[in-house]
C-alpha angles and dihedrals in degrees: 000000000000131000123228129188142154155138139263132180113226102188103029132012084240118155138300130203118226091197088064093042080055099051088048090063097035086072083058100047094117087062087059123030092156099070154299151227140185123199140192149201127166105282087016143080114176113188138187149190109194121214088180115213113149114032091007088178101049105027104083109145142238082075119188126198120254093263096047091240098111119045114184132186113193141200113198151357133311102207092194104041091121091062090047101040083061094053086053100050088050084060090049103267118156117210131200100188144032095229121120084230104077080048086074083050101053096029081063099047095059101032119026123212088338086079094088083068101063094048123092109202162078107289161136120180145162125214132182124219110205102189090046105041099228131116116210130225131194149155139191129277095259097027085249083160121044131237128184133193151180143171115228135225089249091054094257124124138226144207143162142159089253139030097247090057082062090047092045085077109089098227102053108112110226095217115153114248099229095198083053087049089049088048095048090051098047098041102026082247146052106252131241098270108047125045120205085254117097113225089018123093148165130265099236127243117270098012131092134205131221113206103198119195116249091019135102116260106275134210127271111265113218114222097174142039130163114245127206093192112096108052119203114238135204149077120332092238089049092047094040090054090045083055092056106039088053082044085055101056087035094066097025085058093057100048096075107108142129095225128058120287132201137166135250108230124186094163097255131125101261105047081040096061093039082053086048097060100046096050083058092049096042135085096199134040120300108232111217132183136208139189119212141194133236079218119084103207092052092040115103105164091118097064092049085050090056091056095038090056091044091051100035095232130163094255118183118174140208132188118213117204124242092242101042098139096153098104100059101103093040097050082053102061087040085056104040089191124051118276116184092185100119088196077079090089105049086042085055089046106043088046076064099051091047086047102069090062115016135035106206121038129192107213129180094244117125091021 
């Protein structure tokens, strides 16, 4: 992951300080220790942390377009932009770089907001249009990556990967939202819609927002949705083959990365069959990770050996205690809202494990 902030002005291009866009990532740093930028423009401040994974030598960010004219920071993957970046070049596009990144820049530049269309990913970004005055704002289908905002006493808006990049300005009031408290009692988090913030939101899945110099802040378009309507029919076996060919080029898509990459396996159905996959893709061993419990009944490690063994895969284990609590301060910073779900500490622990190896992991979660 990568963390993106920064600052517009929506009345007047006045100043911004490069020192306060930086703050602002700094908050974020552990979201990018590869790197960082900030960049400027009268009106505007775009900042960035880098976790590098594909062109880790030429896709340094804040990236800025040829002519000067698009400047673009970006959270995230897109999983196609070498399908689009071909369709690009056949319109005339130049590119200077192989990062999925300068395909946002050119995608923009020949399609507008309908970009976000064409891009098949995981994804928030936030791009300025200097001839037209607008910075753009977008996130993924199903909010995969996160994006807060918020508008400022003084007119100007901001926005930033995490909460604690938006509290990092000193003149944002840090009042509780009570209908984000409600929510947070009645579901164990604060939904995708509302923050704990008063005054500060996100910037909903699926939906982008275009900031336009000189115009009142206007309200999120949505440009997906995901729609129940229409039911595939057919055989089992038809259906069950159509499964795993889409699983295929699900997992395959992902996989491409410039770093090592490894799985999370708990032994369940959805992480095996993402193991499974990219065993099959891999010409190497796939390295998995798995947490275990010093409590039987909770411990599930046999099942992801089993699947380890059948696969081949570089497997490496480690038990959490029952009463492992030490993690508690530290899960609520990284969380900067309330979160009840306990599967928050093996998650946590398991992320570690995968960390001293690998730097992406495929997991089954959201399957």
């Amino acid at each position: 992951m990568c963390g993106i902030a920064g600052i517009f002005h929506l009345a007047t291009a006045k100043p911004v300080d490069p020192t306060r866009v930086r703050t602002m990532t700094d908050a974020m740093v552990h979201r990018g220790p590869d790197g960082g930028g900030v960049w400027t423009a009268p009106g505007v401040g775009l900042g960035h942390r880098r976790l590098a994974i594909i062109d880790l030598s030429t896709g340094d960010q804040p990236m800025t377009s040829a002519d000067g004219a698009v400047t673009v920071v970006f959270n995230g993957e897109i999983y196609n932009f070498r399908e689009v970046r071909k369709e690009l070049e056949a319109a005339g596009a130049v590119f200077r770089t192989a990062s999925d990144t300068e395909v946002i820049l050119h995608g923009w530049r020949r399609w507008g907001a309908a970009c976000v269309e064409r891009f098949d990913g995981m994804f928030a970004f936030a791009l300025f249009d200097q001839a037209a005055g607008t910075l753009f704002l977008a996130r993924d289908r199903l909010g995969v990556k996160p994006l807060y905002y918020t508008e400022l006493s003084d007119g100007c808006v901001l926005f930033a990967s995490e909460l604690k990049g938006i509290t990092a300005h000193p003149l944002v009031r840090r009042a509780p939202e009570v209908t984000a408290v409600e929510d947070y009692l009645a579901y164990g988090y604060v939904p995708d819609d509302t923050c704990l913030i008063a005054g500060v939101r996100k910037l909903p899945a699926g939906h982008h927002l275009t900031l336009r110099r000189g115009r009142a802040m206007p309200d999120p378009i949505q440009y997906w949705d995901i729609s129940f309507a229409e039911r595939a029919r057919g055989s089992a076996d038809r259906l069950g083959d159509e499964l795993v060919d889409l699983m295929r080029k699900a997992v395959t898509s992902r996989m491409i990365a410039d770093v090592p990459l490894g799985a999370f396996l708990s032994g369940g159905v959805d992480s095996s069959a993402v193991v499974a996959l990219m065993a099959e893709a891999s010409s190497k061993a796939v390295a998995t990770c798995s947490i275990g419990f010093d409590q039987a009944d909770h411990d599930e490690t046999r099942y992801a050996a089993l699947v380890a063994e059948r696969f081949a895969t570089d497997h490496r284990v480690r038990i959490v205690a029952s009463d492992d609590f030490t993690l508690i301060d530290r899960l609520v910073d990284a969380f900067d809202e309330p979160f009840a779900d306990a599967s928050a500490l093996p998650t946590y622990r398991v992320s570690e494990l995968a960390r001293e190896t690998v730097t992406v992991a495929l997991s089954g979660d959201g399957a």
